[in-house]
C-alpha positions in Angstrom: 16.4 21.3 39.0 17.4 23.6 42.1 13.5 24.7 42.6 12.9 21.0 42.6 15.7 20.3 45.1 14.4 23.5 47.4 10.6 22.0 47.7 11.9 18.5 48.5 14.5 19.2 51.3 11.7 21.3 52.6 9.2 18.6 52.7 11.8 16.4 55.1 12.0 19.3 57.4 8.6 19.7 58.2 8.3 16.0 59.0 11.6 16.2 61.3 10.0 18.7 62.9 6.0 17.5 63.7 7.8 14.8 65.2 7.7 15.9 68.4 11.8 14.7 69.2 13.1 18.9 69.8 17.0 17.7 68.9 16.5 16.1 66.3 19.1 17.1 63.2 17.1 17.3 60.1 18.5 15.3 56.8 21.1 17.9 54.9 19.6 17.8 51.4 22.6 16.4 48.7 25.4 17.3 47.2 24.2 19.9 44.1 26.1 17.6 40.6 29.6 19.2 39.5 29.3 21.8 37.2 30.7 21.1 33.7 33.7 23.0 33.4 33.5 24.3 29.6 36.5 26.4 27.9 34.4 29.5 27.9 32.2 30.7 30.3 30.2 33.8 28.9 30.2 34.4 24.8 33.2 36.7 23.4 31.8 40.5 23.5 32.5 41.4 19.9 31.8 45.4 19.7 34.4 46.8 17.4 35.2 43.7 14.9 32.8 43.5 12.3 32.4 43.9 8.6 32.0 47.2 7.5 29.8 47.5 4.0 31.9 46.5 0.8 34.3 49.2 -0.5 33.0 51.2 -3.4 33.0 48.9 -6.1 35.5 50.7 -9.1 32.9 50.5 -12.3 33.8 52.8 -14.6 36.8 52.2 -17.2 39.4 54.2 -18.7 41.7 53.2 -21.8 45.2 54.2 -21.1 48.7 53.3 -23.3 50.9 51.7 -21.0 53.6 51.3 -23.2 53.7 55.3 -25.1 55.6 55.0 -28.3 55.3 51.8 -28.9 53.7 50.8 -32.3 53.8 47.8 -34.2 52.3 49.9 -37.1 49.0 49.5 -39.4 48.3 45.4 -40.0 50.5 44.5 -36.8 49.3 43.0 -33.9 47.3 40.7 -34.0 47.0 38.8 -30.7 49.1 39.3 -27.3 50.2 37.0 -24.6 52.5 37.2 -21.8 54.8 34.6 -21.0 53.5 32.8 -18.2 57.1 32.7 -16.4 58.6 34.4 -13.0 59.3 37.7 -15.1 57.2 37.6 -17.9 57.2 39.0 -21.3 54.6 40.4 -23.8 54.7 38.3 -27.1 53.2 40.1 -30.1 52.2 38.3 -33.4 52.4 40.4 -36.7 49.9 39.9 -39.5 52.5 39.4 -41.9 54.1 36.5 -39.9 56.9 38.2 -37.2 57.3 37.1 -33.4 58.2 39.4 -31.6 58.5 40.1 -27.8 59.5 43.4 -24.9 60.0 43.4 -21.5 56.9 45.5 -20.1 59.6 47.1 -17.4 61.7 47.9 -20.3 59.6 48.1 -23.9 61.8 47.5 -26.5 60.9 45.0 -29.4 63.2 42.3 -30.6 62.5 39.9 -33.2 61.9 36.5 -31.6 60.4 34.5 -34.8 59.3 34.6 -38.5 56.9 33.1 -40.4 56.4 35.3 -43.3 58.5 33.3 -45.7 55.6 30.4 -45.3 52.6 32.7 -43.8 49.7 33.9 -46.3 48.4 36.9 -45.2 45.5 37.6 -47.8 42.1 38.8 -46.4 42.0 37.3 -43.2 44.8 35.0 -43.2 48.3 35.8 -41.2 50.2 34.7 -38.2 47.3 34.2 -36.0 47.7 32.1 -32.7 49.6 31.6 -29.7 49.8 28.9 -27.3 52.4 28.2 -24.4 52.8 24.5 -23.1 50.9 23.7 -20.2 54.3 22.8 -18.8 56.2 25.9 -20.3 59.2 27.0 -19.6 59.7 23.1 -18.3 58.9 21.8 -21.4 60.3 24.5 -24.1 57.4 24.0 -26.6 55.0 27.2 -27.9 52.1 26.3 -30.2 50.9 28.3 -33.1 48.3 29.2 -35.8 48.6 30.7 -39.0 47.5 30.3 -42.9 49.8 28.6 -45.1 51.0 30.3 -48.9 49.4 26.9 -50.2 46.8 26.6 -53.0 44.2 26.2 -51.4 45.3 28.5 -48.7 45.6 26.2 -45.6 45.3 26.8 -41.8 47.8 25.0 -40.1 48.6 24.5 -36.4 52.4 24.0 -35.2 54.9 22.8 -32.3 58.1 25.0 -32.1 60.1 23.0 -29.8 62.8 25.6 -28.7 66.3 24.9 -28.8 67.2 26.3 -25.3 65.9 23.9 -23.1 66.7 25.5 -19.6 65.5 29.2 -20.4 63.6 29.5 -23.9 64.6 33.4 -24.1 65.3 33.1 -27.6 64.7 30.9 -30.8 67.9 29.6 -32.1 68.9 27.4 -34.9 68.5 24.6 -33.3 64.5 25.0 -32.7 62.3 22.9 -34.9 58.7 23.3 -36.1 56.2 20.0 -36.4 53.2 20.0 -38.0 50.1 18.9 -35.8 47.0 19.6 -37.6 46.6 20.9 -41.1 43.3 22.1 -42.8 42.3 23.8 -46.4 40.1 26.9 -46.6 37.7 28.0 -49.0 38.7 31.2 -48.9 40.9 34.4 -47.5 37.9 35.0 -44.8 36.5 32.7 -41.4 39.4 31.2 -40.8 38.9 31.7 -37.2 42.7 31.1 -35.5 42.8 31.1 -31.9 44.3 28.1 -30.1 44.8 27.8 -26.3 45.2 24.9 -23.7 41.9 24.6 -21.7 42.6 23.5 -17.9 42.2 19.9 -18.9 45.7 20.4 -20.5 44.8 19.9 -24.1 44.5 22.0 -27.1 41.9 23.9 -28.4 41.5 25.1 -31.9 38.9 27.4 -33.1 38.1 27.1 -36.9 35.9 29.3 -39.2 33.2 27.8 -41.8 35.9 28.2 -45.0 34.4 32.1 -46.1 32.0 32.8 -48.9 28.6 34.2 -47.8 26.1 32.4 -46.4 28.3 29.2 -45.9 28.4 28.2 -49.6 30.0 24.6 -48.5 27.6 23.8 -45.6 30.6 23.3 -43.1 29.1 24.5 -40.1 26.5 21.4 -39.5 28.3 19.2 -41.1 30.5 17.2 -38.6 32.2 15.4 -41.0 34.4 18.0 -41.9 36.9 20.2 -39.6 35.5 23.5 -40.4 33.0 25.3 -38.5 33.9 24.2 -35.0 36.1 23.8 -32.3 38.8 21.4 -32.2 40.2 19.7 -28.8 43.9 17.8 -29.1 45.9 16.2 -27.5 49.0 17.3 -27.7 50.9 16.4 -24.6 50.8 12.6 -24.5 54.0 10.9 -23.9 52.8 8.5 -27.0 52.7 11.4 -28.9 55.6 11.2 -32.1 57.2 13.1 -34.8 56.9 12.8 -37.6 53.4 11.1 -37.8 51.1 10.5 -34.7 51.0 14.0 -33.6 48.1 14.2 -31.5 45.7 11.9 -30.3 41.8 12.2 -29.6 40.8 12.7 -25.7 38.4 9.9 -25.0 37.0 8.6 -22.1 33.6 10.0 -20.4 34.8 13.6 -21.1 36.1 12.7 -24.4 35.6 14.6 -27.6 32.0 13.4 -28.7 33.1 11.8 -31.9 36.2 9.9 -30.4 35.6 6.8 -31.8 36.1 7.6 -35.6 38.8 8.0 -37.6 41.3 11.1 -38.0 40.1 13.7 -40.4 42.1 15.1 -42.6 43.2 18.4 -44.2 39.7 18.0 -47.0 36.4 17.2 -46.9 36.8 13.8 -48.1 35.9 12.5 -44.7 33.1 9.7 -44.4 32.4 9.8 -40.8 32.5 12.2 -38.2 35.4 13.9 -37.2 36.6 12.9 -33.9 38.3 15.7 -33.5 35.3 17.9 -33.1 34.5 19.2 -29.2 31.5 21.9 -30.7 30.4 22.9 -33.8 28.0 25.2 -35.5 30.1 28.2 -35.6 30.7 30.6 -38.7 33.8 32.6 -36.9 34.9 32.4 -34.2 37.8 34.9 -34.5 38.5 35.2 -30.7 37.6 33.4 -27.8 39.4 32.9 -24.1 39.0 30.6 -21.1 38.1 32.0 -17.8 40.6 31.2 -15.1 38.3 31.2 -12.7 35.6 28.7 -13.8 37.5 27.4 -16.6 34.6 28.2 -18.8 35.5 28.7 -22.9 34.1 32.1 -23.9 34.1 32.9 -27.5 33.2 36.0 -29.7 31.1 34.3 -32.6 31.4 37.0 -35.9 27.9 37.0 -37.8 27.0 38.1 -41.4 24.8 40.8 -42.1 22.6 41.0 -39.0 24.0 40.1 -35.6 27.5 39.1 -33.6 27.6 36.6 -30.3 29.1 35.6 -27.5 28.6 31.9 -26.9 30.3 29.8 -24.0 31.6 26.5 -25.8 30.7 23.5 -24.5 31.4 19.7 -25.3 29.2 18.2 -27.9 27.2 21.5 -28.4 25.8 22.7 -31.8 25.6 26.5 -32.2 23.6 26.9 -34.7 25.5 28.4 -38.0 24.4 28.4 -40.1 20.2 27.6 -39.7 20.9 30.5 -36.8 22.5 33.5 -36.6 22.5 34.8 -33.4 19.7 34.3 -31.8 17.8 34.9 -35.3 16.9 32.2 -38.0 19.2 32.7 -41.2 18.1 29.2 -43.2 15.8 26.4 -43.2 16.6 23.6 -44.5 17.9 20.6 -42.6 17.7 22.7 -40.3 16.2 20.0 -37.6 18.6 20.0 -34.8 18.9 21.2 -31.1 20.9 23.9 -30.8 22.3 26.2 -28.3 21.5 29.9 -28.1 24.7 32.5 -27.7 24.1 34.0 -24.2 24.2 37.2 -25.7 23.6 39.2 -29.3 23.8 42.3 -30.9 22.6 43.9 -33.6 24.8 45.7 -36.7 23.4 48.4 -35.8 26.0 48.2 -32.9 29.0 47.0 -34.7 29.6 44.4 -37.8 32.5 42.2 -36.0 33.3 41.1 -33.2 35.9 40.4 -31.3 36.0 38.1 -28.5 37.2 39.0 -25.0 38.2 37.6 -21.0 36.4 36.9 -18.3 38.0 40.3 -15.9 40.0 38.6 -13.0 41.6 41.5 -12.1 41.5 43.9 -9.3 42.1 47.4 -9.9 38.7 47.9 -11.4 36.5 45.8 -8.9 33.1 46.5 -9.8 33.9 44.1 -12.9 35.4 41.4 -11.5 33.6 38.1 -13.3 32.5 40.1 -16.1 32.6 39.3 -19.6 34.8 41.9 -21.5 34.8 42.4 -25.2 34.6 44.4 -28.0 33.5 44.7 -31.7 36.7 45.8 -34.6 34.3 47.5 -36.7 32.6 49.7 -34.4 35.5 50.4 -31.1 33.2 50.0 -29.0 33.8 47.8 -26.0 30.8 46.4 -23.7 30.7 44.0 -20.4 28.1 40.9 -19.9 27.4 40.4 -16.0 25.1 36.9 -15.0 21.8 38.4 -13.8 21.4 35.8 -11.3 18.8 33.9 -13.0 21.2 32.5 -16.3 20.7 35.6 -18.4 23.2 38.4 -18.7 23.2 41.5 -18.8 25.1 44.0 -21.3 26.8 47.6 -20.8 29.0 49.4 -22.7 32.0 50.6 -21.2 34.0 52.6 -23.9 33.6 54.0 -27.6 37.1 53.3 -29.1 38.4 53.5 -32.5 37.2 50.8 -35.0 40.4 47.8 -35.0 40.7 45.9 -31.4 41.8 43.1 -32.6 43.0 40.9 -29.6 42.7 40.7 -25.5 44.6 39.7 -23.4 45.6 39.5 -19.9 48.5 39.7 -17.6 49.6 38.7 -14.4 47.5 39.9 -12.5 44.6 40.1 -14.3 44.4 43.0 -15.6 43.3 43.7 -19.3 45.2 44.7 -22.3 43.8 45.1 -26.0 45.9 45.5 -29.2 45.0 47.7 -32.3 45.7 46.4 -35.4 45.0 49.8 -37.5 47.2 51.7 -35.4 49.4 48.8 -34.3 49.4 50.2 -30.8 48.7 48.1 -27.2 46.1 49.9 -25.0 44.8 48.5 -20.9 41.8 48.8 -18.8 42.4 50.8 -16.1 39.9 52.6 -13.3 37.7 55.3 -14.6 37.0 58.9 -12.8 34.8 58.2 -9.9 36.2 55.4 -9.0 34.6 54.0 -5.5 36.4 54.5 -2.1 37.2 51.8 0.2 35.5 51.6 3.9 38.4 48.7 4.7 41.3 50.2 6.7 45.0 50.7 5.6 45.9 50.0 8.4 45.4 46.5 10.7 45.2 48.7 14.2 42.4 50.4 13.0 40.0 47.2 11.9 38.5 46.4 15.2 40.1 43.0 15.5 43.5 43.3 17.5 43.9 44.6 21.2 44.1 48.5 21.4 47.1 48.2 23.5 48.8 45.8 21.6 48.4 45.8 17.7 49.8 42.0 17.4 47.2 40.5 19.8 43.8 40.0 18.7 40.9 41.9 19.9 39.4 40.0 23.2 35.8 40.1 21.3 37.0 37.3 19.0 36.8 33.6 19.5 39.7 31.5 19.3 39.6 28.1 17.4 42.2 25.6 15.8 41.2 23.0 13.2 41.8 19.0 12.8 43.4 19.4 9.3 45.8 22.1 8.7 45.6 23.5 5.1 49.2 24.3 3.9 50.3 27.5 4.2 54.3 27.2 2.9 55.0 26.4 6.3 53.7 29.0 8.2 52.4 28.4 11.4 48.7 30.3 12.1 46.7 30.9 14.7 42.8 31.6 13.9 39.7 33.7 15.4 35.8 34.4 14.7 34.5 37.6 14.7 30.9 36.8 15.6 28.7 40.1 15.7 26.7 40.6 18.7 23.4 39.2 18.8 23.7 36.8 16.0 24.5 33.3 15.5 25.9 29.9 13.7 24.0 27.7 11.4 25.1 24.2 11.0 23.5 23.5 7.4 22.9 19.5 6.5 26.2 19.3 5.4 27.8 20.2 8.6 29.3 23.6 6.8 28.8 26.8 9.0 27.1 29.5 7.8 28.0 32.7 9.3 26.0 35.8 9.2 26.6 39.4 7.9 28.9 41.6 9.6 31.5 38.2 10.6 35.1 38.5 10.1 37.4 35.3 10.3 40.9 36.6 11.3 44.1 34.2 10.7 47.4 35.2 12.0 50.8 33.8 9.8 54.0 33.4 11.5 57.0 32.3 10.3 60.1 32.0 12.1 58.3 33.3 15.2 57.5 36.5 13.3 54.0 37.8 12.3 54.0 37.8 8.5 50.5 38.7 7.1 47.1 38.7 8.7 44.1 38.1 6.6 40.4 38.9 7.5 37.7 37.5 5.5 34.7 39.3 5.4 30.8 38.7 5.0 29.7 42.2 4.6 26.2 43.4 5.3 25.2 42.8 2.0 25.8 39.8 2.4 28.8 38.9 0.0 32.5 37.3 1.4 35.7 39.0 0.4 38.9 38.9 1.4 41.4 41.2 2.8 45.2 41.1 3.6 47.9 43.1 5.8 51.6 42.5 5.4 53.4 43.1 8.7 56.7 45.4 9.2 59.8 44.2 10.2 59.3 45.7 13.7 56.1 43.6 14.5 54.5 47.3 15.5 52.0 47.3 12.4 50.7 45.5 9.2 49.4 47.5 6.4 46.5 46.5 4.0 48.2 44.8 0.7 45.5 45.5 -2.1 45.9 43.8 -5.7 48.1 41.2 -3.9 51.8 40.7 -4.2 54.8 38.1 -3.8 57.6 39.2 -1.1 60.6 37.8 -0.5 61.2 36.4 3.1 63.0 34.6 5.3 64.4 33.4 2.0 61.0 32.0 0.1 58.2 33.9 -1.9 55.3 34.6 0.6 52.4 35.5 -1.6 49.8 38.1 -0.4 46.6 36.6 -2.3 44.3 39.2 -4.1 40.8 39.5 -3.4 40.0 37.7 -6.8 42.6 35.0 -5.3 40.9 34.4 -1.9 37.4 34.1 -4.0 39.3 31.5 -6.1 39.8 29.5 -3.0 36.9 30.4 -0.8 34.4 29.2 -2.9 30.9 29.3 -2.4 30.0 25.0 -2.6 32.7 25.4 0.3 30.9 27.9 2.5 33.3 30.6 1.7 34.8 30.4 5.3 36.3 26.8 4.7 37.9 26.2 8.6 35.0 26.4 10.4 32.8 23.0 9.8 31.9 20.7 12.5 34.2 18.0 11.3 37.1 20.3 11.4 36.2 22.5 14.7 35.7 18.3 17.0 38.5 18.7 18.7 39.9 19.9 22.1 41.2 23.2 22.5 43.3 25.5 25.4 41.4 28.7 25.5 43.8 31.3 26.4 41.8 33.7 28.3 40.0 31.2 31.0 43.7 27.9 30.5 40.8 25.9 30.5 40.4 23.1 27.7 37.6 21.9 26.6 35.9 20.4 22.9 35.8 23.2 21.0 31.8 22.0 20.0 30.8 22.2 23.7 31.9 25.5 24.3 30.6 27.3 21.5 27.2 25.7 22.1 27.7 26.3 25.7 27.9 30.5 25.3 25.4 30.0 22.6 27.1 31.0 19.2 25.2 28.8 17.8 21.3 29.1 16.4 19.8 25.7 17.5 21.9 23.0 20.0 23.9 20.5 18.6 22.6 17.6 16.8 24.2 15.0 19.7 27.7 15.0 21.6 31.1 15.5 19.8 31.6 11.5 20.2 29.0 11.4 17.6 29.4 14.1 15.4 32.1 14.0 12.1 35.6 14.3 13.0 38.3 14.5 10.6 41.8 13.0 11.2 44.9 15.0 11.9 47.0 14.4 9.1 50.6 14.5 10.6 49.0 12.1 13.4 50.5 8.8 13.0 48.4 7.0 15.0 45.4 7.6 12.5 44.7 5.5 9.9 46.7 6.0 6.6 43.1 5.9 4.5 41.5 8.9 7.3 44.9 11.0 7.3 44.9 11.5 3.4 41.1 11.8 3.1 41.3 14.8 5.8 44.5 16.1 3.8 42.4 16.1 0.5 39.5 17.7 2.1 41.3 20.8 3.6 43.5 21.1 1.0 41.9 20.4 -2.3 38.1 19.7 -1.8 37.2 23.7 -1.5 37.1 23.8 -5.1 37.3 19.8 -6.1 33.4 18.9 -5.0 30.1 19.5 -6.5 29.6 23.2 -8.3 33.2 24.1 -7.0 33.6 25.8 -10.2 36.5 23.9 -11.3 36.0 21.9 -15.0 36.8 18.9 -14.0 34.4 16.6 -12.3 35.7 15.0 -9.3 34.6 15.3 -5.2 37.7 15.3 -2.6 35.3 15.7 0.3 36.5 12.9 3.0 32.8 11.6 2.8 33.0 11.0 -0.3 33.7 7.1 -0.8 36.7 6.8 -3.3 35.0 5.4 -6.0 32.4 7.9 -5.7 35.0 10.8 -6.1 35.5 10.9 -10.2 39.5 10.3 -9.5 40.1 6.5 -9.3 41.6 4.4 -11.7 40.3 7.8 -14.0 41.9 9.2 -16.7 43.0 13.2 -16.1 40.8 15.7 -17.3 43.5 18.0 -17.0 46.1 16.1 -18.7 48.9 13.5 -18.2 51.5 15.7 -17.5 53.6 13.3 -19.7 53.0 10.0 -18.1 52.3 6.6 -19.9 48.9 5.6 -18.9 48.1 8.4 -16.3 45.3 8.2 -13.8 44.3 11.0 -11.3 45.0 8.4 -8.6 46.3 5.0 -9.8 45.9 2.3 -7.2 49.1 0.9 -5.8 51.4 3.4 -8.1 51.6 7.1 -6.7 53.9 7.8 -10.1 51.6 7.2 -12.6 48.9 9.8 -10.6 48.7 12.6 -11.8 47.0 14.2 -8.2 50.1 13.3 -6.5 52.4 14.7 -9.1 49.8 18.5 -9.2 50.7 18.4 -5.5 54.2 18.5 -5.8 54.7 21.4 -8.5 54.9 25.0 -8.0 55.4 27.4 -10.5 53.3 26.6 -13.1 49.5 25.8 -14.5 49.6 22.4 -13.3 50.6 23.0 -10.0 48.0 22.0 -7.4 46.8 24.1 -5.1 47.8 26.8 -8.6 47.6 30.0 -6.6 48.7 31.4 -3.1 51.6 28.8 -2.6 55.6 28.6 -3.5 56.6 26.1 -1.5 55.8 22.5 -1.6 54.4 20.9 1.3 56.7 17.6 1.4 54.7 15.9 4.0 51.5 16.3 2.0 53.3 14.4 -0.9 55.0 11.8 1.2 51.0 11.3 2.8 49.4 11.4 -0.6 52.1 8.9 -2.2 51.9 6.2 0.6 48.8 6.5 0.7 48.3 5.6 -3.4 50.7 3.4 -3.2 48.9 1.6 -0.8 45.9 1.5 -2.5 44.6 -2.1 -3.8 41.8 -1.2 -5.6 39.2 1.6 -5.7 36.2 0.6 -2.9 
């Protein structure tokens, strides 16, 4: 335009001049337009803040005794749990029908409850199942499994409802047992036994096919009987009554496939299917876990004489047993169905038993983190299945222990425990020699991403930005940067997200009280994968130092939690983006850069220094733009959309990894998102007719009511938070209760 401006003015002057008149003034050419004053003038010269390559990755595994001299002796254990409470304990089960429990800090064994006066323990029979409430200690209930001294010997699942309703420490004479589900058994052998709540909040049950070789009753395909499959209760309805209706059959679009029929009972007198049923096709299935991640059911399947599997359950699936074993064909006839292959199998050349393990969620050994754990009881050996990318899996074995692991478990942090039950001893997965370095510092003044001369300012190579909705931090206040490397640049993908590339570092800064309390950094290392890395600040605000397995600390009076890397992936999920701030809906605003005082939409000045790959797709007035939540001059409707989306719709939207289908993005149109006028997936929390949002009535909504818990599993968001954000509730129930309908 200036060229252009040049060649006319020069045009004029030539005709002023070949006029002949000597004094005349030629025209002054115009006033040049303003320039646009933007918040930025040049783009942020990042040089020292970038994402080194990933630590090591910890791989190899070690067994080690955390507990010395602790033995529950030959035909103990078998299954462990730790109370999922504020200080937890490990609960033990004994074959023979004992409860018992220890303090890990302090491992001494008390007796906490016995069923051996009821419990047979023949063959495979025992005390073999634990279950806590999904509300527990709240609700003072534990579940459990075992084979009743009955002819015929009958597996029987149980509420204890504990008679110390504030803290169940121990069982006194006032608890009382209830009978939920009873059913007979064939034999001493595949009476499977494990029971667990899913993260839908009901129960799970995993039954074997009766015993006798080669499934002499024909159990496992035949649905009209309990044996041979999973089982999925609910137990937690408020309709719920003893004695009589003691569970009821989840229905609805999720429900169990057979919901419509009748109760079974305890024989195999049943006409119809059993409603009860969520899989079937199973000979086994001895052990078996959720992941807490995913929320997927993974489950060791034990085979006869030629292979064992690992199966993840899903609703309405048939597995096979007994016209398959493993992945091999063991009978034909009426044998015409679809089923589902285990997505892995061994041979017994291997091992003759397995048992089923966890999903690692840990951190000490990081090179495992999302795989597959398990082991076989005749063998000791003890393997790991990691996806292959492509839906396979692929399977390494990690230890050769002593034939008897019986049970895994996992405790609160993740890490993985396995009892014995030949030795009656309790063993854990810990690093291995050779464990991988780290390339992350110790130390937050030697990342590259706070100013040399003063370790609680950021580095001047990072871009500031603030965000329309505020996810809750416990009422923190946070300030935010972008480590963009040098030469590289932001794609806006169709969804508006931002993808970042390799080498970025988002820094956010926590405050409360005034006083830096953690930093985190979350990385996109060369290789391309995100992580997450925290530093917990000193009380003289002159350093923060790298927090690694995470950790809950005490101040100011409330329980600031330093997330663990397998925390921050829980959160920063990849349907999300990983780096969840930085979309174009959230980054539309107007913001004060320090550095220039000028302030300017935050959109316009990152376009402007050209951050990002290709211009934007029109002007922030007609770009997305998410409310504030805390502004009242929004719309109710756009305040707890934005408040949903920042707070819950990371995980809550398509392939979030969460088991429950529903979509909090604030695009979404409310009866699009799976959560109006629906019944939980995750259970009613015992409320009368719950609904994830109920129009017009924010108590019977089960959303509202996750929001406003802390402490335990149905706590929404359920990790990284102690403190219950009061406005968010008060938003999300005015909002409901506003509601008149779903459109």
């Amino acid at each position: 335009m200036r060229s252009l401006i040049a060649i006319l003015t020069g045009a004029v002057m030539v005709t002023a001049c070949s006029s002949g008149a000597g004094d005349a003034q030629s025209t002054p050419p115009p006033d040049p337009p303003p320039t646009a004053e933007f918040g930025l003038d040049s783009r942020p010269d990042n040089q020292t803040c970038v994402a080194p390559a990933r630590p090591g990755a910890v791989t190899s595994v070690a067994v080690q005794e955390p507990f010395p001299g602790l033995s529950f002796g030959p035909g103990g254990p078998t299954k462990l749990l730790m109370e999922p409470v504020a200080e937890p304990r490990w609960f033990v089960l004994r074959k023979a029908g004992q409860v018992q429990v220890f303090d890990p800090d302090n491992p001494v064994v008390s007796d906490y409850l016995d069923f051996s006066g009821v419990v047979n323990t023949s063959g495979e029979g025992g005390l073999l199942g634990l279950a806590f409430h999904p509300d527990y200690p709240a609700t003072p209930e534990i579940f459990f499994s075992y084979t009743r001294d009955s002819s015929p010997m009958r597996s029987v699942i149980s509420r204890v409802i504990l008679d110390d309703v504030i803290a169940p420490s121990d069982i006194g004479a006032g608890s009382i047992e209830y009978e939920i589900i009873s059913i007979d058994q064939f034999a001493s052998n595949h009476n499977g036994g494990d029971i667990a709540f899913g993260p839908d909040g009901f129960l799970y049950i995993g039954l074997g096919d009766g015993g006798g070789r080669e499934d002499p009753q024909e159990t496992g395909q035949d649905t009209t009987n309990l044996l041979g499959s999973f089982l999925r209760l609910d137990v937690t309805d408020a309709a719920i009554t003893y004695p009589g209706n003691s569970y009821r059959i989840p229905s609805g679009a999720d429900g169990n496939p057979f919901a419509g029929e009748l109760k079974c009972g305890p024989t195999l007198s049943n006409p119809n299917n059993c409603p009860e049923i969520f899989a079937w096709g199973v000979r086994n299935p001895w052990r078996w876990s959720f992941d807490p991640m995913t929320g997927q059911l993974w489950a060791g399947d034990v085979g006869q004489g030629a292979r064992e599997e690992v199966d993840i359950i899903e609703r309405g699936n048939n597995y096979g047993w007994d016209c398959r074993e493993g992945s091999l064909v063991f009978e034909t006839t009426d044998c015409n169905a679809t089923y589902t292959d285990p997505v892995h199998d061994y041979p017994h050349t291997e091992g003759n038993s397995i048992t089923g393990g966890r999903v690692y969620r840990g951190a000490a050994i990081s090179g495992r983190i999302g795989e597959y754990i398990y082991a076989d009881y005749g063998s000791g050996r003890i393997w790991a299945l990691r996806s292959d990318g492509q839906g396979g899996y692929n399977n390494e074995q990690l230890l050769d222990e002593p034939g008897g692991p019986v049970a895994f478990a996992a405790d609160a942090d993740g890490e993985l425990y396995f009892a014995n039950i030949n030795n009656g001893r309790i063993f854990k997965l810990v690093p291995g020699a050779g464990a991988g370095g780290s390339s992350i510092p110790d130390q937050l003044s030697d990342t590259g991403c706070v100013d040399p001369a003063d370790v609680t300012a950021p580095y001047a190579g990072l871009l500031p930005y603030d965000i329309n909705a505020r996810f809750w931090s416990d009422g923190a206040d946070k300030s935010r940067y972008i480590g963009l490397p040098n030469g590289t640049t932001i794609t806006i993908n169709g969804d508006d997200d931002w993808e970042f590339p390799a080498g970025t570092v988002i820094v956010k800064n926590f405050r409360l009280g005034g006083n830096l309390v953690e930093t985190r950094h979350l990385m996109r290392h060369p290789d391309g994968v995100w992580a997450g890395y925290t530093y917990q600040w000193n009380t003289q605000q002159t350093e923060a130092t790298r927090v690694i397995g995470g950790d809950v600390v005490n101040i100011a009076g409330q329980d600031w939690v330093y997330p663990s890397g397998a925390q921050c992936e829980q959160c920063h999920t990849s349907a999300a983006g990983n780096a969840l701030g930085p979309e174009t809906a959230q980054m539309n605003r107007d913001f004060t850069y320090p550095s220039s005082g000028r302030t300017d939409n935050q959109l316009e000045t990152i376009d402007h220094v050209m951050m990002f790959a290709s211009p934007l797709a029109g002007t922030p007035g007609t770009l997305p733009r998410l409310a504030d939540p805390l502004d009242s001059n929004a719309s109710l409707d756009d305040r707890a959309r934005a408040y949903l989306h920042t707070n819950c719709a990371n995980c809550h939207r398509p392939n979030g990894g969460t088991p429950v289908d529903i979509d909090l993005r604030y695009d979404t149109a409310l009866q699009n998102t799976g959560t109006c006028d629906m019944a939980p997936q995750a259970g009613m929390l015992g409320i009368m007719n719950a609904r994830i949002i109920a129009p017009g009535d924010a108590t019977r909504s089960t959303l509202v009511l996750r929001t406003g818990r802390r402490g335990d599993n149905v706590a929404m968001p359920p990790v990284g938070s102690t403190v219950v954000d009061m406005a968010g509730v008060t938003l999300l129930t005015d909002w409901v209760n506003g509601l008149t309908g779903c459109q």
